[in-house]
C-alpha positions, 0 to 999 in steps of 0.5 A: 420566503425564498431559498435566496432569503432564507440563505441570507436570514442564516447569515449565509452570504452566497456571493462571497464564495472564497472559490477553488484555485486549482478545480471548477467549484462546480460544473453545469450540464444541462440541468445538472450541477456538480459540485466539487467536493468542498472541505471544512476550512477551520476544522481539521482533525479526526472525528472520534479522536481530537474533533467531537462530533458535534464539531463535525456536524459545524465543520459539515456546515461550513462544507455546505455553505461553500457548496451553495454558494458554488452552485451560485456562482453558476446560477445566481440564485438557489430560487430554482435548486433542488438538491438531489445527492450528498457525500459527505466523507469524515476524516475518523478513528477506525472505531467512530461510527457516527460519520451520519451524525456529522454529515447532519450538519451539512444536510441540516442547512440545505434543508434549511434553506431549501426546504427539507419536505421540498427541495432540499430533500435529498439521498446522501452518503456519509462515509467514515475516511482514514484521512482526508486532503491536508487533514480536514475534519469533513468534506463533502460534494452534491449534485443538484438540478436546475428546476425550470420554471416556464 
């Protein structure tokens, strides 16, 4: 099954990206896309005070989500993705110590969809923040690579 198929088994619709007003969902150069970071539309709050974690590994995959489908709005498809970096940032309490725990559910869908021995394997960064913009519970940015195919 295809990255493209497997988005669409999950219930993720990689064309309704809802896009960015103000920034580049994402830049191309070369082979290399970078995403801008995407926040947790639906989840504000802090992790370890009033957003438990597992409602921010939710919040994480909704980051997700919005990062493939800005990555396919420059490709049209994920069939030829890899994913290299995440960076999730966790709006937290000062004593909350489980922003990899959260940042999980970002990790977990990409892995998902494209394959988590393959090319959804990737190095991540999941750091605990004092705030994050407007008060989202989680944000989160990636960089990826176009695999040529010829």
């Amino acid at each position: 099954m295809t990255p493209d198929e497997k988005a669409k088994e999950l219930g993720v619709d990689l064309a309704a990206y809802p896009g960015l007003t103000n920034l580049a969902p994402a830049t191309r150069t070369g082979n290399t896309i970078y995403t801008s970071g995407h926040v947790s539309t639906g989840y504000k709050g802090k992790l370890g005070q009033d957003v438990t974690t597992e409602q921010g590994q939710a919040a994480a995959r909704v980051c997700a989500v919005q990062l493939l489908q800005a990555v396919y709005t420059l490709t049209g498809t994920l069939n030829n993705i890899r994913c290299v970096k995440v960076l999730g940032a966790v709006n937290c309490a000062p004593d909350f110590i489980e922003a990899h725990l959260v940042i999980n559910g970002a990790s977990q869908l990409i892995w998902d969809i494209l394959g988590k021995e393959t090319r959804g394997f990737h190095a991540r960064s999941a750091l605990g923040f004092a705030s994050l913009p407007n008060g989202f519970a989680v944000e989160v940015e990636a960089i990826f690579e176009v695999i040529d195919e010829a």
